[in-house]
N, C-alpha and C positions, 0 to 999 in steps of 0.2 A: 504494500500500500504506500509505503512512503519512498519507495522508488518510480513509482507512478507518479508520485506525486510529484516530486524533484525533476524527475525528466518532465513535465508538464509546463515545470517552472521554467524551466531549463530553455525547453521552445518556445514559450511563450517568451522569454527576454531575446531568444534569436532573432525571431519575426521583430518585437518591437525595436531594436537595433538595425534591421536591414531597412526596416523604414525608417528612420532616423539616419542611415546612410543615405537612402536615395533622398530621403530630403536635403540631406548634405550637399548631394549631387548636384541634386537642381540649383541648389545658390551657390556652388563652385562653377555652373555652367550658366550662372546670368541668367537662367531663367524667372526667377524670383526678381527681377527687375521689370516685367511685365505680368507676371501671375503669381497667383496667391494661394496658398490650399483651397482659402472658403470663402473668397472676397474677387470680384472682376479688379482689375485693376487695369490696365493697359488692354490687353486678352483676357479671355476669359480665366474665372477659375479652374483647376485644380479638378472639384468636385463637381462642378460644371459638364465637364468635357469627359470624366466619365459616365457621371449620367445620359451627355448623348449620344453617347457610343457603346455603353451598357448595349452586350447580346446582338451587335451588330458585326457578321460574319466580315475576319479582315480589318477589323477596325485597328489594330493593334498595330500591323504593317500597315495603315493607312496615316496612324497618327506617326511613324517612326517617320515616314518619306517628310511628313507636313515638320517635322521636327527638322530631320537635315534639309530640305528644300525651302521651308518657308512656305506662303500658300498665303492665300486672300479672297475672301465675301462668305467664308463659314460665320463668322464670328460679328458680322461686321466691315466698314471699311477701311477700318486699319488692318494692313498686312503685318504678317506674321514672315521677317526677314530669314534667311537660310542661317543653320547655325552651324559655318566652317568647324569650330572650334568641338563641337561634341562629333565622338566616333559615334558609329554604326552601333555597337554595344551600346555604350552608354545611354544611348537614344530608344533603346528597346529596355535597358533596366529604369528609364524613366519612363516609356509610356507603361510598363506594367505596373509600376509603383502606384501611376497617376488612374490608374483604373481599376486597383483597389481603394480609391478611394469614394466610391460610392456612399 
């Protein structure tokens, strides 16, 4: 029982650490200079853009390309600039972060 219990603890401080890295991520990569977890700021939210992309087949590789490409008229008529500076990785462990955040 108390090794269930440990290892319970155990993953649960893993998960909340890896999202405290990608959040990390995202304000090492400027993202956080236009969006916010729960608030539009420039772009939209965080929690925004999982919700509408929640259970949309591909949304995941749709939002990595709009990540390194940049894109414009989802959101509004502010573009969303290409973002040289994050890899291909990084770009996929932030859209996954950003769509558990339902």
């Amino acid at each position: 029982m108390k090794r269930t219990l440990l290892l319970g603890l155990v993953l649960a401080a893993g998960v909340s650490n890896a999202a405290m890295a990608n959040a990390d991520l995202a304000k090492a990569k400027n993202c956080m200079a236009c969006h916010s977890v729960t608030n539009k700021v420039v772009g939209p939210s965080f929690k925004d853009i999982a919700a509408k992309y929640a259970g949309q087949k591909g949304a995941e590789d749709k939002l990595v390309q709009k990540v390194l490409k940049g894109g414009s008229g989802t959101w509004g008529a502010v573009p969303m600039p290409a973002n040289a500076q994050v890899s291909e990785a990084e770009a996929r462990t932030l859209v996954s972060w950003i769509m558990t955040l339902k």
